[in-house]
N, C-alpha and C positions, 0 to 999 in steps of 0.2 A: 802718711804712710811711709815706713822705713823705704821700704825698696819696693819698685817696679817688677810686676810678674806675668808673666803671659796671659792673653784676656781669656776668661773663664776659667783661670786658677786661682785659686788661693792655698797659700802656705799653710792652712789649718790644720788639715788633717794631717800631714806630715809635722809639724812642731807638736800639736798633740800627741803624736806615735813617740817622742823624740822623750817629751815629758813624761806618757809614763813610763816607758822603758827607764828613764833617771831614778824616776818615784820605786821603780822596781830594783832598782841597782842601789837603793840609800837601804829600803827593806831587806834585801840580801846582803848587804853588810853586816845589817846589825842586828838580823835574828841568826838563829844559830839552826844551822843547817847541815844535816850531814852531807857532807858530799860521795855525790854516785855518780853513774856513770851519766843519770838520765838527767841529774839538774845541770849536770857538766854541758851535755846535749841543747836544756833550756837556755842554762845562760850564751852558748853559741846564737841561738836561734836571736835572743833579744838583741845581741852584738851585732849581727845581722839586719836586722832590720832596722834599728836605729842607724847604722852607715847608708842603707838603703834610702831611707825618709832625708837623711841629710843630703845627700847625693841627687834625691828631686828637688828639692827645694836650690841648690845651688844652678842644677840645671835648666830652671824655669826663670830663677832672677838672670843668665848670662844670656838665656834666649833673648828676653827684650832688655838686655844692656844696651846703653850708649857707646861703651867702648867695644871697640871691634876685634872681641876674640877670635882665634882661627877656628875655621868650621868644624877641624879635626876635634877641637877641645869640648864642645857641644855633644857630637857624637858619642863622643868617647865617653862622658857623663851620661849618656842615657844608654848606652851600653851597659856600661857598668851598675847601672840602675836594673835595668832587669837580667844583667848575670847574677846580680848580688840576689834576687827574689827567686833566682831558679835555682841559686845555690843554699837558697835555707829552706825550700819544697823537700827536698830526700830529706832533712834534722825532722821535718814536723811530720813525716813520718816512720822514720825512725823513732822518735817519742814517740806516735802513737802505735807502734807495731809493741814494743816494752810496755805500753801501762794497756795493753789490752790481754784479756784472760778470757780465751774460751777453751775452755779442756785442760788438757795436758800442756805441761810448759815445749814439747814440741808438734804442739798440734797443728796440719796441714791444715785445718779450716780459718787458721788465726793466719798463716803467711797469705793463701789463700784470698781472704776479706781483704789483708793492707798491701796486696799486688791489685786488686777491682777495684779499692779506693783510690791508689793512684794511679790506675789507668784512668781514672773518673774523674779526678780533679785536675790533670796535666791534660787530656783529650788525646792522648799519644792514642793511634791509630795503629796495632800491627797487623799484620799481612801474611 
């Protein structure tokens, strides 16, 4: 094994996230795609999560390192591991608030549905 990972992790599913996001970044290269506002949106979202998936995987190899990083630095990777995941949550639905069509292009039933999906998939609680 390359590198040492904290027990009951493995790097997979993040280097697979990592792979297809490249595999998806060689395809948007080289097919021809208009640009809008919403692939602008995708491609943030992919850029997103690929620094996300790298950022666990560096922070699981430095948990069980040999060398003794400072605690701060640990932290601070998995910090920034789920700000980076709470910051590409508003892009994925912002995409899906634009490629949803019910009604009229200002239809209250369509803000409406992508405000209860993210209250629905964040768990936010108000009061």
């Amino acid at each position: 094994m390359l590198f040492s990972t904290a027990p009951g992790y493995t790097p997979t599913r993040d280097i697979l996230v990592m792979v297809l996001i490249g595999t998806f970044a060689i395809l948007i290269r080289f097919a021809y795609i208009k640009p809008s506002k919403e692939f602008q949106i995708y491609k943030l979202i992919l850029l997103v999560l690929g620094i996300a998936a790298a950022v666990d995987v560096f922070y699981h190899v430095l948990l069980v390192s040999s060398v003794a990083y400072p605690i701060a630095v640990i932290y601070l990777l998995r910090f920034l591991y789920h700000a980076l995941l709470f910051t590409e949550l508003p892009f994925d639905i912002i995409k899906f608030d634009r490629s949803l069509v019910i009604g009229s292009k200002n239809s209250p039933k369509a803000e409406t549905l992508v405000a209860y999906l993210a209250h629905m998939f964040t768990g936010m609680n108000t009061f």
